[in-house]
N, C-alpha and C positions, 0 to 999 in steps of 0.2 A: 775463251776462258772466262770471260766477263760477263758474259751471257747466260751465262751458269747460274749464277744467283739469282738473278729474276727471274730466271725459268721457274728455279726451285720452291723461291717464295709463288710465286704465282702456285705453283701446283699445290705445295702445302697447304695454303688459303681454299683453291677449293678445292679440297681433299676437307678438311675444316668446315665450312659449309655445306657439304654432301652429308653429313652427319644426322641423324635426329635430330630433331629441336628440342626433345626434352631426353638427351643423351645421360646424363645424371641421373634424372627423375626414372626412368626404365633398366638403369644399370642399380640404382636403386634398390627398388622393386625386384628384381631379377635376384639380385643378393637375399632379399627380403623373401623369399617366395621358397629360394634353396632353403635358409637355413628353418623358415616352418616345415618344409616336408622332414628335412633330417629331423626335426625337433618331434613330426607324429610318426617316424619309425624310430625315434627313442618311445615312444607311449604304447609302438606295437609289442616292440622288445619287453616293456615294463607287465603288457600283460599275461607275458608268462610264467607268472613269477609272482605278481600281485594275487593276496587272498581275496576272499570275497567282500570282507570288508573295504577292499581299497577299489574293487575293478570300478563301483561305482564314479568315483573320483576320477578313475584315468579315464572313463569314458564320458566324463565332462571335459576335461580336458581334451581329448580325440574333438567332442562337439569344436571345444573352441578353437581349435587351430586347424578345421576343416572350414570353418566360418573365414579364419583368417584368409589361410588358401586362395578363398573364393574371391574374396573383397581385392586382394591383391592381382588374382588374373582379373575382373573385371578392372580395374585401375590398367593394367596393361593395357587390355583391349581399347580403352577409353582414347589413351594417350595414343595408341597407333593410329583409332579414327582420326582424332585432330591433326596428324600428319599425313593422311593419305587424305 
């Protein structure tokens, strides 16, 4: 019965270490990545429905959170090299 707890901790610990090393930083990122896509199929939704005075604007916008997109997988990519 005693043996039970340092089994446990032991495993936790490396269960814990077995982790990413930048676990926050890529969970992050991951959150950051979801809500730009939901955020450029709200701007696809807006373009049907936007006049021609506005399409211009949403397709600054589309530019800019496709840029976002990109910078965010490369940051992913980045942080996976320095772990593998």
């Amino acid at each position: 019965m005693l043996w039970r707890a340092p089994l446990l901790l032991l495993l936790l610990t490396v269960s814990a270490m077995a982790f990413h090393e930048h676990t926050f930083a890529v969970w992050e990122l991951r959150e950051l990545l979801l809500e730009r896509t939901l955020n450029l199929w709200e701007l696809f939704e807006q373009l049907e429905y936007a006049g021609p005075e506005l399409r211009h604007r949403v397709y600054e916008d589309i530019a800019l959170i496709q840029a976002e997109i990109n910078r965010i997988i490369q940051e992913l990519i980045r942080l996976d090299k320095l772990q593998h």
